[in-house]
N, C-alpha and C positions, 0 to 999 in steps of 0.2 A: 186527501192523497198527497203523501210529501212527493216535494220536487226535485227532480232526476239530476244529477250535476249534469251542467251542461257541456260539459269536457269528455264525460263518460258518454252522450247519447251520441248514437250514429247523426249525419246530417242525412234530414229527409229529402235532401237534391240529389238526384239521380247524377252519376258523375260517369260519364262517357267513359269506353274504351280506349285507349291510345297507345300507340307504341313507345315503349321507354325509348330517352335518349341514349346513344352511343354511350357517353360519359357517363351515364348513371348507371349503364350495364356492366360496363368494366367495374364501375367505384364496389357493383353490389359483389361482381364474380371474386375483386381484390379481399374484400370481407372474405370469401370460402378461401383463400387460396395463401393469401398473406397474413398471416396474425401478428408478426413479430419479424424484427431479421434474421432469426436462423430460418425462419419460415421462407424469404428468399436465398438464403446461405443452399439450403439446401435443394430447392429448384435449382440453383446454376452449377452446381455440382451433377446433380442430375444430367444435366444437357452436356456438360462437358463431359463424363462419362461414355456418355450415347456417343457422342462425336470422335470417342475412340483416343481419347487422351492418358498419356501415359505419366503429366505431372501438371499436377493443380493445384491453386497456388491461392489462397484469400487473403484479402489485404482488407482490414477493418478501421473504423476511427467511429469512435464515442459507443462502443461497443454494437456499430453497425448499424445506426443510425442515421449519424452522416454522412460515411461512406462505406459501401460493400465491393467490392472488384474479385473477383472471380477470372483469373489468366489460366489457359489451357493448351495444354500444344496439338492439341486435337486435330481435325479435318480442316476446320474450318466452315465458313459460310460464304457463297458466292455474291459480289457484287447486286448482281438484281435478283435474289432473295431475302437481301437485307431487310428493306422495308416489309416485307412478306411475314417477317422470323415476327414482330410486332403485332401481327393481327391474332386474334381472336379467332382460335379454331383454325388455326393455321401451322402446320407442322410434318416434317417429312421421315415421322416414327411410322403411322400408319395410315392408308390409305383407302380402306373397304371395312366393311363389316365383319370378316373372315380374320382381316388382322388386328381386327379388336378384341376376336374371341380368342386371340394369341398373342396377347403384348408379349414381346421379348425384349424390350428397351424399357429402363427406367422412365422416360415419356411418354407422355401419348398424347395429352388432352391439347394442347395447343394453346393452353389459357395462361402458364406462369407470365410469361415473358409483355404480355401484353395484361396483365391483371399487376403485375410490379410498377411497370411504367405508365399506368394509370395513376399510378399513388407515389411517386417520384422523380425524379430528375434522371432518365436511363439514355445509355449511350453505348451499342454496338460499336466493335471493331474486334474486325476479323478479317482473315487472307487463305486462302485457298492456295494447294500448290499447284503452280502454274502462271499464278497472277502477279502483276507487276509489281503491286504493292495489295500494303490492307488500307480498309476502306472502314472510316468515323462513320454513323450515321445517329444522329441525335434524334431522339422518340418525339422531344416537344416541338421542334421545326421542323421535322424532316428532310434536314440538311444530309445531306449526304457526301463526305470529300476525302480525297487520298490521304492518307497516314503510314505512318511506319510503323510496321510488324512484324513478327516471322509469324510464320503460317501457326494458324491458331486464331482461338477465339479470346476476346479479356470484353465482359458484362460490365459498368461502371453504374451502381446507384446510390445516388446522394439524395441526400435530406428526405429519407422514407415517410411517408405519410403528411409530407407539407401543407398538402393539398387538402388534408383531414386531419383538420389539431384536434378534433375528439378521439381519434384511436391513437394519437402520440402520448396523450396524455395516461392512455394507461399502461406504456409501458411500462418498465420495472428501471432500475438506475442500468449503466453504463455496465457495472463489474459483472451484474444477471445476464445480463442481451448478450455481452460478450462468452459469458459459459455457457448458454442456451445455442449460442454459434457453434463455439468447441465440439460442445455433443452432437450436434449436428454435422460435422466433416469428419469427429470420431465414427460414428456410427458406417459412414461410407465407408475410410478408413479400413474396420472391420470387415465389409466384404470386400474390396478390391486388392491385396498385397504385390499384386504386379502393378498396383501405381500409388507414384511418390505423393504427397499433400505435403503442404506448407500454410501454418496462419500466423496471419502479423496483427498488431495491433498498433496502432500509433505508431508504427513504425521501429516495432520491436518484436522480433520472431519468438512466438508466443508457443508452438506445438511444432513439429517436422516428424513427417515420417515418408523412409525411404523405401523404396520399393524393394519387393525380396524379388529375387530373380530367382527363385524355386517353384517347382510345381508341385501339385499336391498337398498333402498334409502336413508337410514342413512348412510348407510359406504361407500355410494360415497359422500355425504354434507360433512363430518367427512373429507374425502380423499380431498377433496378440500378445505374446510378448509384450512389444514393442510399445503398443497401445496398453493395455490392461495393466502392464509390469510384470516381470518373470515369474513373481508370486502367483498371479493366476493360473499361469502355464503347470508350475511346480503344484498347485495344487488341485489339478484337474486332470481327469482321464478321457483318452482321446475316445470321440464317439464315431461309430463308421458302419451303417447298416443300411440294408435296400428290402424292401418289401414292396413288391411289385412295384409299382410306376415312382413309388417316392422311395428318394434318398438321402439319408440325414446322415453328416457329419459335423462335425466342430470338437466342443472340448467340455464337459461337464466337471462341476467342482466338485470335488468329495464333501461330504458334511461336515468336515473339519472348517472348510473356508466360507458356511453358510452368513449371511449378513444379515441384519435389520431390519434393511430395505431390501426392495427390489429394483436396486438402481443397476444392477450389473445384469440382468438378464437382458440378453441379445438375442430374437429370433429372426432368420433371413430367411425369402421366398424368392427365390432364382435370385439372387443376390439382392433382393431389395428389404429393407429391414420394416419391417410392422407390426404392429402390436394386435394380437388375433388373441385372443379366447380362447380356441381351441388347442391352438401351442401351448399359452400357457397353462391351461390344466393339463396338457398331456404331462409335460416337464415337471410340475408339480406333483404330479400323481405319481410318477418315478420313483422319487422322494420316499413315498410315505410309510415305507420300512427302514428308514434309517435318518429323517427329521421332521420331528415333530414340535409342536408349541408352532412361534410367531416365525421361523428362522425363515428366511427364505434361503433358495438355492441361488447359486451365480452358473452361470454357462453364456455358451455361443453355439446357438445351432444354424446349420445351413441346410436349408429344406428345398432339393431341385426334385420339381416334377412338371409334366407337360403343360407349358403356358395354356393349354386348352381346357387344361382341368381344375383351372385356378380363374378369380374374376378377381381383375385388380381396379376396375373399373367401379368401385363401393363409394371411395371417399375423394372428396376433392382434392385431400392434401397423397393420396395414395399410398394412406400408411397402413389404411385395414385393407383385406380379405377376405374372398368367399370362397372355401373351394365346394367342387361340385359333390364328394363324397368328403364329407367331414371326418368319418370315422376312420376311415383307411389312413388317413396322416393323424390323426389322435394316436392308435395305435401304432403306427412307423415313431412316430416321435417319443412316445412310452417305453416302447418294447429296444427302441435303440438307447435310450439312457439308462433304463432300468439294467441290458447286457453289458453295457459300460462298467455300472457302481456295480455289479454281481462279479464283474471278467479278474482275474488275476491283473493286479496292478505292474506285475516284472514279465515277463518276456520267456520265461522255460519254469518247466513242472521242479519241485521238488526230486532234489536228488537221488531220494530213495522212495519205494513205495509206501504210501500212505499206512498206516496202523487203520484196519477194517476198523468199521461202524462202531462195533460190539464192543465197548471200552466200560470198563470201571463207573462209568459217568450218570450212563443214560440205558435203554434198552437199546435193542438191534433197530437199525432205522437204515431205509437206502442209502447210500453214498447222495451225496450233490455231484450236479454232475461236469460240476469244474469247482476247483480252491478258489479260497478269495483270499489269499495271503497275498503279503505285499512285501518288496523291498523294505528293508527298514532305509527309513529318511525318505522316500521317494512320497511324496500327494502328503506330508506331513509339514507345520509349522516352520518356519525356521526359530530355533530355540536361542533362550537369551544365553548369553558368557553366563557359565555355571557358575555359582555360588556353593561355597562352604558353610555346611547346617544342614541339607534337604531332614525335613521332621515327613511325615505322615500326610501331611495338610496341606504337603508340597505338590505331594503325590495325589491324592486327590484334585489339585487343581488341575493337572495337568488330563484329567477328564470328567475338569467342569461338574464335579459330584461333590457333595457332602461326604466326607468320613464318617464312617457307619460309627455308635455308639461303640464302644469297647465293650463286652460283656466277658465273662467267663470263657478261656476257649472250649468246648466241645466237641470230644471226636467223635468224629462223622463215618459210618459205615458206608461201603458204597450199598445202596438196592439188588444188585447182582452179584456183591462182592463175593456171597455166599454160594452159589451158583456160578459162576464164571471165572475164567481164568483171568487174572489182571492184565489185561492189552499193553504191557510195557515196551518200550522203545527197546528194538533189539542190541543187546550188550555190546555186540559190536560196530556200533553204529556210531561213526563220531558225532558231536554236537552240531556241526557245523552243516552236517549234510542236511537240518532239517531249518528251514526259514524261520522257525519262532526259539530253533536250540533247543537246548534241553535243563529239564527243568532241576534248580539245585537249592532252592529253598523256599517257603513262603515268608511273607512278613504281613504280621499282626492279621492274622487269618484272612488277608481281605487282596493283597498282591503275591501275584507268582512271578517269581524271580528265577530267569531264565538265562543261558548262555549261550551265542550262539556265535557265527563268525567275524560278526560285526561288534560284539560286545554284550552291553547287558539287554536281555528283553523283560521288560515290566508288561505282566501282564493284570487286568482287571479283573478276577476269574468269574465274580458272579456275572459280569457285563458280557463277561463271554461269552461263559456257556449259556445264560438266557437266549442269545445270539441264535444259538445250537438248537435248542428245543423249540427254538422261536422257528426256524430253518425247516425242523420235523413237522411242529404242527401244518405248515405250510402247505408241507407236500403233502400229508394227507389230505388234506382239505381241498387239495386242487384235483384229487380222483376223483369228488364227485360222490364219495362216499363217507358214510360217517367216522368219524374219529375211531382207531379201536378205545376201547375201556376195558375196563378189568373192576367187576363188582366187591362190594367191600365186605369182607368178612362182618363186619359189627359195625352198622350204617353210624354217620354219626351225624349226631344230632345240632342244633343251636337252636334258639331261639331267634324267631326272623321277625321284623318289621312287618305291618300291611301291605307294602310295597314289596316286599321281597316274597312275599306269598303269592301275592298276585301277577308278579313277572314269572315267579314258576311256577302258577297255573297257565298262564297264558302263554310260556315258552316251552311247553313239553317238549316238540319238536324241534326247535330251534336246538335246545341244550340235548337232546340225543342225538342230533347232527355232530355235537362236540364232544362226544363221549362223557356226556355228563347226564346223570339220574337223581333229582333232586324232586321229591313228592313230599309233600303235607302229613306231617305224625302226628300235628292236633292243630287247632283254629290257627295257634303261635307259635307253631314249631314244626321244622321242615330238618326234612333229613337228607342226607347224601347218601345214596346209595350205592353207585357208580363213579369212576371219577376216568380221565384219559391215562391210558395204560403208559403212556409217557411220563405223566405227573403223579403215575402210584404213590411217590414217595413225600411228596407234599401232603401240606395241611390238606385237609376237604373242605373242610367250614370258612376258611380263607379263601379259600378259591370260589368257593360257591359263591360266599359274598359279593365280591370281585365280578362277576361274571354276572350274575343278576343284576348290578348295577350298571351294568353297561348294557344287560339287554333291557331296563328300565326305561335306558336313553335312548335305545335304538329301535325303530321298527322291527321288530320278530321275522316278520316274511322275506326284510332282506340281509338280516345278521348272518347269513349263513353263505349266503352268495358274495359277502366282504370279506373273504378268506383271509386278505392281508387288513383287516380292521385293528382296531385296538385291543377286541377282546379276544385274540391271541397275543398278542404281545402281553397281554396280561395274564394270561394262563403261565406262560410261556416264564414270566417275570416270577412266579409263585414255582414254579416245577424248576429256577435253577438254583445249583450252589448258592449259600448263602453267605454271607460275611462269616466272619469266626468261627467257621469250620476248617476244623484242622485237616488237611488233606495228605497223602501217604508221596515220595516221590513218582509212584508207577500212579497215581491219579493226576496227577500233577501232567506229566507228562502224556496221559490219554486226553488228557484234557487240551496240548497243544496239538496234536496229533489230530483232533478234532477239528479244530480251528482252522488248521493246514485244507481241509476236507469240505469244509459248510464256505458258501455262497456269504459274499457281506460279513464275515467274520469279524471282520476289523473296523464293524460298528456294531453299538448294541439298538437295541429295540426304539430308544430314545433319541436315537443319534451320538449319544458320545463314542469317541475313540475306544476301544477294548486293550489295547497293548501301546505301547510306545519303546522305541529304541536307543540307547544311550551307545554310543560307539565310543572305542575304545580310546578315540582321542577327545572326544566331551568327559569319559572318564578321566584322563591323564590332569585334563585342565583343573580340574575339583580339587587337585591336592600336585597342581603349577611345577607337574615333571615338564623337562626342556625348557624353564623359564630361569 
């Protein structure tokens, strides 16, 4: 029998009960509660907070290693509480069981302050008004003696972790610990704008922000500003919505300013910032009609509901969350970003009445039941000093697309042309009265060039209108009832895969939920029979493709319950306008007319932009009038 390392086997001596030392309780509570010094950066921000501080102040050296100082002009703390504010489970946030299941203060546990000074060199001073002076009290002597201060609290801890050179050693260098700090008073920062923060570093003011003396939803815009850079602000729309006990506001990016990472998403629970799961798919899910792939979104939400309904009481460091009904703030937090990215980005309706549904485009479809046009320049990029030459290439960059192949133009009938009156912009209608103008030429069949009071509007016409049909199939889909269709006079045929046979045997249902009839003409060969009376005018065999492929990918039982899935934006991407089709003025114009009309207009299915604005003074610069 081989022999057991003897490193690995238990010892067979039974080893008494006993109670840990003091010192060892702390050293193990400092492991949960201190990891690093933003880890204490952000405890004494905390407390100073609580204490009702209106400017706080960090002072750093060796990026918070050596030294951390936290000044606040807060309450203070009375002489014979001092040595008290040091113990373990000691603290006067909360005092029963009833106001545990109600934090309202950033604090509660009792464990920072005495889990720090476990692992450092810590030294209170603080002065209460009223008191003669403030009062020094050092953690390692328990010296206690007069000092000079104005009323307020200043936390002093040097040489973090002395006491434990195994967890010094894994910090990271000085320039990390120091931006690890940053984020960590940024993030306060971000919910408090009625108070000022200042961070120093060696003695060189490294971050400041002033407090906004506004209430409301200015002095958070203002506060973020401030922080995030105006670019944020510029490119995000205000969120502001209550459904029953929860209320979310802040500020959601449009998909124009989506990032890499997810380093900019900010979610707050009664002002306290932490990272839940639940927020962030909700914020995500938001999303997923207008960015797709790896992009993430950037926001700042602030989520108030009754400290009774939330358990903040999870994590040591108190960054995650329970609430008691998950779903209810899922959906508050969905449904308030999602009417954000759908709401009109400007401030008053269109000047004149919309041009009804019934356009040159598409068939009759409801109205949406608000525009998603937008100011031109408003939640868009700021654009570089124009250049002399824009080619084609230019223009597709500007929404992030490949330029489609040039092929031969072909003119394109509308579906209804023949049957309906052309829904044209009425003649007396100037350009200006309508947010996307009016439309005065296409270029190279793939942009509509527009006029409106601002200047030129470039629009992306297939990004659009897919947009539009994308919009349609939606709302059918959310009655509950299947897609209309309209049967094909002469089914048409292709030849399908094993797998394309077998997703439409096993998706009958699934695909007559979406107005589609696709059944088996021989072992190899499946036929379309039916198609969505929206998409009459599309390929069949394309679409079916398309759409088998995606229910190949997807469970059948709940393709159909994904109303906003991919495989409408895929329908949706086959049933609109194509590149190189040559379109008439009066399509041209139903087609903004549209735009003005549908929800998210001013993104397509993928997330790129759909139009973009050139104003008449980015014009003038092209060819350097007033220079």
């Amino acid at each position: 029998m081989p022999r057991v390392n003897a490193q690995l086997s238990p010892s067979t001596a039974r080893r008494p009960i006993l109670d840990l030392p003091d010192e060892l309780i702390s050293q193990i509570a400092a492991g949960e509660v201190v990891e690093r010094p933003a880890s204490v950066v952000r405890e004494l921000v905390d407390n100073a907070l609580d204490a009702g501080a209106t400017q706080v102040t960090v002072r750093l050296m060796a990026g918070g290693v050596r030294l951390i100082s936290v000044e606040d002009d807060g309450s203070g703390i009375p002489r014979e509480e001092l040595p008290m504010a040091l113990r373990r489970h000691a603290t006067s946030k909360i005092a029963s069981l009833s106001d545990l299941e109600s934090v309202g203060t950033m604090g509660f546990r009792g464990e920072a302050l005495a889990a720090i000074a476990s692992v450092s060199e810590t030294a209170l001073l603080s002065r209460v008004a009223g008191q003669e002076s403030a009062f020094l009290l050092d953690a390692r002597s328990g010296e206690l003696r007069p000092a000079a201060r104005t009323v307020g609290t200043t936390v002093e801890v040097k040489e973090l972790f002395f006491s434990t050179p195994a967890r010094r050693k894994f910090l990271k260098t000085d320039a990390t610990e120091l931006a690890h700090c940053i984020e960590a008073v940024r993030r306060h920062a971000l919910a408090r704008p009625d108070v000022g923060f200042a961070i120093w570093h060696e003695g060189r003011l490294v971050e400041q922000w002033r407090a906004v003396p506004v209430d409301g939803g200015e002095a958070v815009a203002r506060r973020l500003a401030d922080v995030l850079g105006g670019e944020f602000v510029d490119q995000s729309i205000e969120v502001r919505h209550t459904a029953g006990p929860v209320t979310v506001v802040g500020r959601a990016g449009i998909p124009d300013a989506s990032r890499s990472r997810a380093d900019w998403q900010f979610c707050y629970v009664n002002g306290r910032y932490v990272r839940d799961k639940v927020l962030t798919h909700a914020a995500r899910s938001a999303y997923e009609d207008v960015l797709h792939g790896q992009r993430q979104p950037v926001y700042a939400l602030y989520v108030d509901i009754d400290p009774a309904r939330v358990d903040v009481n999870v994590h040591p460091t108190k960054i995650e969350v329970r609430f008691r009904d998950s779903r209810e703030v899922h959906q508050a937090v969905r449904h308030a970003v999602e009417n954000a990215l759908a709401a009109p980005r400007a401030g008053s309706a269109p000047a004149v009445p919309l041009v009804p549904a019934r356009t040159v485009l598409a068939p009759a479809a409801a109205a949406a039941p608000a525009p998603a046009w937008a100011q031109p320049g408003l939640g868009l990029r700021p654009r570089p000093e124009p250049e002399i030459g824009h080619r084609v290439s230019d223009l597709g960059a500007l929404w992030q697309r490949t330029p489609a192949v040039q092929e031969a133009p072909t003119p394109w009938t509308s579906p209804v042309a023949a049957s309906a009156t052309p829904a044209a912009a009425p003649a007396a209608a100037p350009a200006e009265d309508w947010p996307l103008g009016r439309a005065v030429a296409q270029l190279h069949g793939i942009y509509i060039l527009a006029e409106n009071a601002q200047g030129l509007v470039i629009v992306d016409m297939h990004a659009a209108h897919e947009r539009i049909v994308y919009e349609r199939l939606k709302a059918q889909a959310d009655t509950g009832k299947p897609i209309a269709s309209q049967p094909l006079l002469i089914p048409a045929t292709f030849a399908a895969t094993p797998q394309e046979v077998a997703a439409a045997e096993a998706g009958v249902d699934a695909l007559a939920a979406l107005g589609l009839e696709i059944s088996p003409f021989s072992p190899r060969t499946l036929a379309v029979r039916a198609v969505p009376t929206t998409l009459a005018q599309g390929d069949p065999v394309e679409l079916a493709r398309s759409v088998l492929a995606e229910l190949a990918a997807h469970d059948a039982s709940t393709l159909v319950q994904r109303a906003n899935n991919e495989i409408l934006g895929t329908m949706a991407c086959h049933g609109a306008v194509r590149a190189n089709r040559r379109l008439t003025l009066e399509e041209m114009n139903a087609l903004l007319r549209q735009m003005e009309a549908t929800e998210r207009s001013d993104q397509c299915n993928h997330g790129r932009p759909t139009w973009r604005q050139l104003s008449v003074k980015e014009l003038d610069g092209l060819f350097l009038r007033g220079r």
